[in-house]
C-alpha positions in Angstrom: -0.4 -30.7 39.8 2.0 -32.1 37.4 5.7 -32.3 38.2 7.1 -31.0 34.9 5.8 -28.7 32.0 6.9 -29.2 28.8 6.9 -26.3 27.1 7.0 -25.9 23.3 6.6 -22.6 21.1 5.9 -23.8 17.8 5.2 -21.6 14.5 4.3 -23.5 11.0 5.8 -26.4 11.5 3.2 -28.9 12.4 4.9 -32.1 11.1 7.7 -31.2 13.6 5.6 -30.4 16.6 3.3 -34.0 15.6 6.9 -35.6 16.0 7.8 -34.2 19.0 4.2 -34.3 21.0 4.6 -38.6 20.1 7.8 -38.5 21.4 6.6 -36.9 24.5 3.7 -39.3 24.3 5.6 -42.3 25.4 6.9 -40.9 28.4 6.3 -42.2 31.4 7.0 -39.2 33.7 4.3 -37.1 35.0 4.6 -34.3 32.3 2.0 -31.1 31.4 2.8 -30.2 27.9 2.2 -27.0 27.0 1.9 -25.9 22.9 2.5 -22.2 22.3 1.3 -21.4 18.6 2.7 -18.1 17.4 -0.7 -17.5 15.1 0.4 -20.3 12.2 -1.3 -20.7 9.4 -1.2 -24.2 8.9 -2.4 -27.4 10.3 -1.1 -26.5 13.8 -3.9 -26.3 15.7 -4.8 -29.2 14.4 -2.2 -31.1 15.6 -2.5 -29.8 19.0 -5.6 -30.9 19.2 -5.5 -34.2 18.4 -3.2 -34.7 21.0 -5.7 -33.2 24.3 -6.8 -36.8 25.0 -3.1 -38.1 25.0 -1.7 -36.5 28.3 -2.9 -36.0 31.5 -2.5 -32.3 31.2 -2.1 -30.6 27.9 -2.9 -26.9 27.2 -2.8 -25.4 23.6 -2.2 -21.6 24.1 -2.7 -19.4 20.5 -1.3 -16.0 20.6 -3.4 -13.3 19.2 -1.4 -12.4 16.4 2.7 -13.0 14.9 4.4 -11.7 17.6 8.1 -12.0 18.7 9.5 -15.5 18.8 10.4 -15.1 22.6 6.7 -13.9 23.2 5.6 -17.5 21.8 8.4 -18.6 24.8 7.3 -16.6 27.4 3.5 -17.4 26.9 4.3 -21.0 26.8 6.7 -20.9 30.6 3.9 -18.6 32.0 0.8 -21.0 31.2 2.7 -23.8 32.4 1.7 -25.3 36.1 4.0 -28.3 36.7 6.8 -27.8 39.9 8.9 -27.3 37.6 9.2 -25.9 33.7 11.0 -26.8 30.6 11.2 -25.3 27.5 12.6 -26.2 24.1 11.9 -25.9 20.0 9.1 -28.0 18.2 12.6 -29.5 16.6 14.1 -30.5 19.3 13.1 -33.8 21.5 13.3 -34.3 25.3 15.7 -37.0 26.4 13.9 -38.1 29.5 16.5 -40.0 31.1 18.1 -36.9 31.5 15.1 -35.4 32.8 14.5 -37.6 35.1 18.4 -37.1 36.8 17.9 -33.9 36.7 14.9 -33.8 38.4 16.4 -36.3 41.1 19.1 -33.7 41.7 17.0 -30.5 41.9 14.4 -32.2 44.4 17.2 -33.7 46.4 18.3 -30.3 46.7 16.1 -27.8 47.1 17.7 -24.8 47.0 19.3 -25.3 43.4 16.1 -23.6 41.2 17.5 -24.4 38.0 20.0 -26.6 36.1 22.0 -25.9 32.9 22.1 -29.4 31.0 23.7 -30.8 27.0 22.2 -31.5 24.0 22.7 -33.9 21.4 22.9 -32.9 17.5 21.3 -35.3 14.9 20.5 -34.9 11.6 16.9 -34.7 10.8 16.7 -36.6 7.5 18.6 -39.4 8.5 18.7 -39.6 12.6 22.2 -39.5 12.4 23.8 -38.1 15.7 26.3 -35.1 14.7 28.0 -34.9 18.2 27.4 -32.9 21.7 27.0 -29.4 22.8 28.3 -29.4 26.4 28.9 -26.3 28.8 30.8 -28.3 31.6 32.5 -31.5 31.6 31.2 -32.6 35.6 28.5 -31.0 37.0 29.3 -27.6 38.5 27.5 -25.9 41.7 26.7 -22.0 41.5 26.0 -20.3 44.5 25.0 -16.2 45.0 28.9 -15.8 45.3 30.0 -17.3 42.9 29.3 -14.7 39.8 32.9 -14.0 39.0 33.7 -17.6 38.4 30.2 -18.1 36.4 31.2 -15.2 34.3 34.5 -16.4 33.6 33.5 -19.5 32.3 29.8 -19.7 30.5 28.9 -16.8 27.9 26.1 -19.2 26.4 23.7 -21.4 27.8 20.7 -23.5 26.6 17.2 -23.0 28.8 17.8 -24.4 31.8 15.0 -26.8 34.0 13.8 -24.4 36.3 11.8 -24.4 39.6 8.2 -22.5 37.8 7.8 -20.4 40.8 10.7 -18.7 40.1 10.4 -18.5 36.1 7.2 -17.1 37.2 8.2 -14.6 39.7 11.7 -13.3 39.3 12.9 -14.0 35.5 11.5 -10.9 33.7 10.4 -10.5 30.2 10.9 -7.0 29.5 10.3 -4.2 27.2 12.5 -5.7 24.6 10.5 -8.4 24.6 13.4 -10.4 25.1 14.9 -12.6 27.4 18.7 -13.8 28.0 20.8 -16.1 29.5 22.5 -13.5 32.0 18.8 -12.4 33.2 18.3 -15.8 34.3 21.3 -16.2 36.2 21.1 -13.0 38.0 17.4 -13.9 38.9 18.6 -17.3 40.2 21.8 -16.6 42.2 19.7 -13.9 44.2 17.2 -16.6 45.3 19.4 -19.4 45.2 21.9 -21.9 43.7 22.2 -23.2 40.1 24.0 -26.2 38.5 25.3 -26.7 34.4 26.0 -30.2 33.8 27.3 -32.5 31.4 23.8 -34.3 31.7 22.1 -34.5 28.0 18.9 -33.1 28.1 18.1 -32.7 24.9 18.1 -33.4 21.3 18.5 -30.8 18.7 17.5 -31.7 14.7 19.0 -29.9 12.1 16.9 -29.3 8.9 16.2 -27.0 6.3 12.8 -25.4 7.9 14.6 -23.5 11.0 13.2 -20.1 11.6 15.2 -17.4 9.9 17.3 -15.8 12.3 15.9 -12.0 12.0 13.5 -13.2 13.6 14.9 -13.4 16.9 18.3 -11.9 16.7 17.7 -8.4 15.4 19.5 -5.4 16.3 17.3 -4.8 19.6 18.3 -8.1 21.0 22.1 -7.8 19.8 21.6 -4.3 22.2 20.1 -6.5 24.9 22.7 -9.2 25.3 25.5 -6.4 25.1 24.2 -4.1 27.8 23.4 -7.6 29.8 26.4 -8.3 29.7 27.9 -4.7 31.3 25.3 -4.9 33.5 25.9 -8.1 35.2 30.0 -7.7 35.1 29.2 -4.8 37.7 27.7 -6.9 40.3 31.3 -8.8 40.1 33.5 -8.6 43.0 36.8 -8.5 41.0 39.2 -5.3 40.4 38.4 -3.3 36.8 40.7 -4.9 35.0 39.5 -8.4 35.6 36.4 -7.0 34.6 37.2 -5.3 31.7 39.0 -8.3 30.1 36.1 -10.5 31.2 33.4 -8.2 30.0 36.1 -8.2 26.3 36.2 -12.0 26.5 32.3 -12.6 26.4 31.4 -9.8 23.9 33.9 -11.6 21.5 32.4 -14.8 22.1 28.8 -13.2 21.2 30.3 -11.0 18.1 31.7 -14.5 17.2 28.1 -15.8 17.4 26.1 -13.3 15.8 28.5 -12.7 13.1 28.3 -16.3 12.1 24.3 -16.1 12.0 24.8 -12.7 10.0 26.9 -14.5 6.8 23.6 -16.6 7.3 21.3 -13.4 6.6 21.4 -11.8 10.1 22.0 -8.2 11.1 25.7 -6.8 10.4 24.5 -3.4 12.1 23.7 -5.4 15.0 26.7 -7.1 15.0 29.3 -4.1 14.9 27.5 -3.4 18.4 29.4 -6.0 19.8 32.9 -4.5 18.8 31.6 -0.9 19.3 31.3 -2.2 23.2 34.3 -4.3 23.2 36.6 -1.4 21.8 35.3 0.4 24.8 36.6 -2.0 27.0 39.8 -3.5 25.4 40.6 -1.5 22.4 43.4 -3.9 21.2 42.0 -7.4 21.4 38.8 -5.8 19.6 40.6 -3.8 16.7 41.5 -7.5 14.4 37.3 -7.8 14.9 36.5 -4.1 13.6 39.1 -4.6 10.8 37.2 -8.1 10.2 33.7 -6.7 10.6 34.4 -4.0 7.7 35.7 -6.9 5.5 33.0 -8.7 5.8 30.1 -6.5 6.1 30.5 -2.5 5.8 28.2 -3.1 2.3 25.8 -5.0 3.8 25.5 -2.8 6.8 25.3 0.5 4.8 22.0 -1.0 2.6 20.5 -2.2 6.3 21.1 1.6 7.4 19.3 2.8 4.0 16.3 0.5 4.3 15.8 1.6 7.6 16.1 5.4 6.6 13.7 5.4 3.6 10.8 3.4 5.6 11.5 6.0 8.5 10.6 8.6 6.3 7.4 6.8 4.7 8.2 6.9 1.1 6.9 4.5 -1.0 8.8 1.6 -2.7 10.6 3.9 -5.4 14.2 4.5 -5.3 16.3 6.4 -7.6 19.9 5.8 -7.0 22.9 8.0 -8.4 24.6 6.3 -11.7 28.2 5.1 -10.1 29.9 2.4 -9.6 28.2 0.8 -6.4 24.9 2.0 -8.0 24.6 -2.1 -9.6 25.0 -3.2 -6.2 23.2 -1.6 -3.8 20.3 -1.5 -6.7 19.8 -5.5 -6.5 20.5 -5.3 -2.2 17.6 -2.8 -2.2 15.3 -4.9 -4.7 15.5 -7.9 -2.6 13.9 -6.3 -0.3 11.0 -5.3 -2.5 11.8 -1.5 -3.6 11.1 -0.4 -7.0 15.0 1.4 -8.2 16.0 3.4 -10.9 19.4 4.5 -11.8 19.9 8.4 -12.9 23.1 11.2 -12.8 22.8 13.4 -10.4 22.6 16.2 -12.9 19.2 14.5 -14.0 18.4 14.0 -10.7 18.8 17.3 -9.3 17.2 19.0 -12.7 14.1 16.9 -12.8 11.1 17.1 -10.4 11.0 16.0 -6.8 8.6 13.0 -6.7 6.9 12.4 -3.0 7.0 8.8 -3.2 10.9 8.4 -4.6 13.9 8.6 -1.5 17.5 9.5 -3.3 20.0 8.1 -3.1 23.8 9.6 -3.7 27.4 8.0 -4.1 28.5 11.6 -2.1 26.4 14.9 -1.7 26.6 16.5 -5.1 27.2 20.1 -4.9 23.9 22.1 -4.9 24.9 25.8 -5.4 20.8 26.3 -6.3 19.8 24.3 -3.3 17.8 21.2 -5.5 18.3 19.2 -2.8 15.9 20.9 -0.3 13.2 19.5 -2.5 14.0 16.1 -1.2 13.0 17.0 2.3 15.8 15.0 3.9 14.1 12.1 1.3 17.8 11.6 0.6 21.0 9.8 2.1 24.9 10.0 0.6 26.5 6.2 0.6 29.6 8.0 1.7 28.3 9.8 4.5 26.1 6.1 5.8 29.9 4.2 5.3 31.7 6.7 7.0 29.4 6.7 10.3 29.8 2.8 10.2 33.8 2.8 10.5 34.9 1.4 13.1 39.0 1.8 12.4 40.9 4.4 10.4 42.3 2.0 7.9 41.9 2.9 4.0 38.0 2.6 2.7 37.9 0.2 0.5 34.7 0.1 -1.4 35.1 -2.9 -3.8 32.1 -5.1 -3.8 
């Protein structure tokens, strides 16, 4: 049995994953590398398999079909049988000096199952290093009671080096198809200890290729890492306010996060989840956010809320939007995403005939004194209506775009 799996989920990026499988080449650690391929269509499997002959234990695992990016994880930690597992992108490379401390540290000590390490930024073109990404500055011991002060200080963590029993049997990949820093943690401190450290473990590459970020943070995992969150604060032993400004402190750091990846092309629906939750818990510190969130991204999340209402109801592509002045706007937001729009007056709209395959869209409810509208059958949404459900404060609607 090997002592370490190297696990890497990989999907259409085979120059990346031939770079990192030579990296992992020259290693003189006994490693099991493990390739997850999320179904790519290009020379990926390839690739993998010209490197079988080139470890002592190398698995290829294809999944069925696209799936979830954390699928492509999961499969890749669950095929793996080394002691122990570790998991990072075909971008990244494994700095085995660090490895191999770690390693000395966990097998020293056997009750720590997993430990939290650093990573170094380069730039891919040129090699340059950008700098460091560390969680702690000396290495920090986590026992089972020792949540509060855990909570207090990480909100984020990179994929820890793990014992694989305990990947294996305790961290659970659930229904979401997700997993999350704070299920790890809970599924380690039950069973044992766990250490972050300044240790690098890692190298992470930036480059124009990554994968977009809808892919993995979407709206159900921005729901995941928000109810984790509640969910762990109330196995704290602290007093409720302690836990209430904690719980407000890491759902900013995460709105933070996600609102960053959203100017990138993310989900701003997803991210008003994070003040929706924090206003819950500490209404003042969260009310600059909301304010900030309906700056930024009100328009963007009222076309996310339309797309997601016309394929509900199974139209086809074919929009017809009421002639105003957002009508420009939410026209080219809605062809981006493939729809055939046309622009019309309501009066038009409501005199003309009720096509099966066109969803309506209005500036405000016109009035309908002859009842045109139930023609639509619900095939129809008012912009005014979708913004107003998305407010989040009671300052003046502003509607410029």
């Amino acid at each position: 049995m090997p002592l370490v799996s190297i696990c890497i989920p990989t999907y259409n990026r085979a120059a990346l994953l031939k770079r990192h499988l030579e990296h992992l080449a020259a290693f003189r650690l006994d490693i099991e590398v493990v390739v997850s391929d999320n179904y790519s269509s290009d020379e990926t499997p390839a690739v993998a398999k010209a490197f079988e002959d080139r470890f002592g234990a190398f698995r290829y695992l294809r999944l069925p079909g696209r799936m979830h990016p954390h699928r492509c994880w999961d499969s890749a930690l669950r095929g793996a049988t080394g002691d122990y597992v570790y998991a990072l992108g075909d971008d990244d490379l494994v700095v085995e000096a660090g490895l191999v401390e770690l390693l000395a540290l966990m097998r020293s000590r056997p009750s720590v199952l997993a430990a939290f390490g650093a990573q170094q930024l380069h730039d891919l073109e040129s090699g340059r290093m950008l700098g460091f990404t560390r969680r702690a500055e000396t290495t920090e011991l986590y026992g089972s009671t020792d949540r509060l002060r855990f909570f207090s200080r990480h909100w984020t963590l990179e994929f820890p080096l793990m014992r694989r029993d305990v990947y294996q049997r305790v961290v659970l990949f659930d229904t979401f198809n997700r997993f999350f820093l704070w299920s790890w943690v809970d599924a380690i401190l039950r069973h044992g200890e766990l250490v972050v450290t300044p240790v690098v473990m890692f190298e992470h590459h930036l480059h124009d290729k990554r994968l977009t970020h809808e892919q993995a943070v979407d709206t159900e995992w921005m729901f995941k890492v928000a109810s984790e969150i509640e969910s762990f604060a109330a196995t704290l032993d602290c007093d409720p306010a302690t836990r209430a400004r904690l719980i407000s402190w890491q759902l900013a750091q995460w709105y933070g996060f996600h609102a960053g990846l959203t100017g990138a092309g993310g989900n701003p629906c997803g991210v008003r989840l994070f003040i929706r939750k924090g206003m819950g818990h500490d209404p003042a510190a969260f009310l600059p956010l909301a304010r900030e969130w309906e700056r930024r991204f009100m328009m963007a999340a009222l076309v996310d809320v339309l797309k997601a209402r016309i394929e509900q109801w199974g139209v086809g592509k074919r929009v017809v939007v009421e002639d105003c002045d957002i009508a420009p706007w939410i026209a080219a937001q809605l062809g981006k995403g493939g729809l055939a729009v046309r622009m019309a007056t309501s009066n038009t709209i409501l005199a003309g005939a009720a096509a099966e395959d066109e969803y309506v869209l209005f500036k405000a409810l016109p009035p309908d004194p002859e009842g045109s509208l139930g023609r639509y059958a619900a095939r129809y949404s008012s912009c005014l209506d979708v913004l107003g459900s998305l407010r989040l404060t009671n300052d003046e609607l502003n509607l410029t775009v």
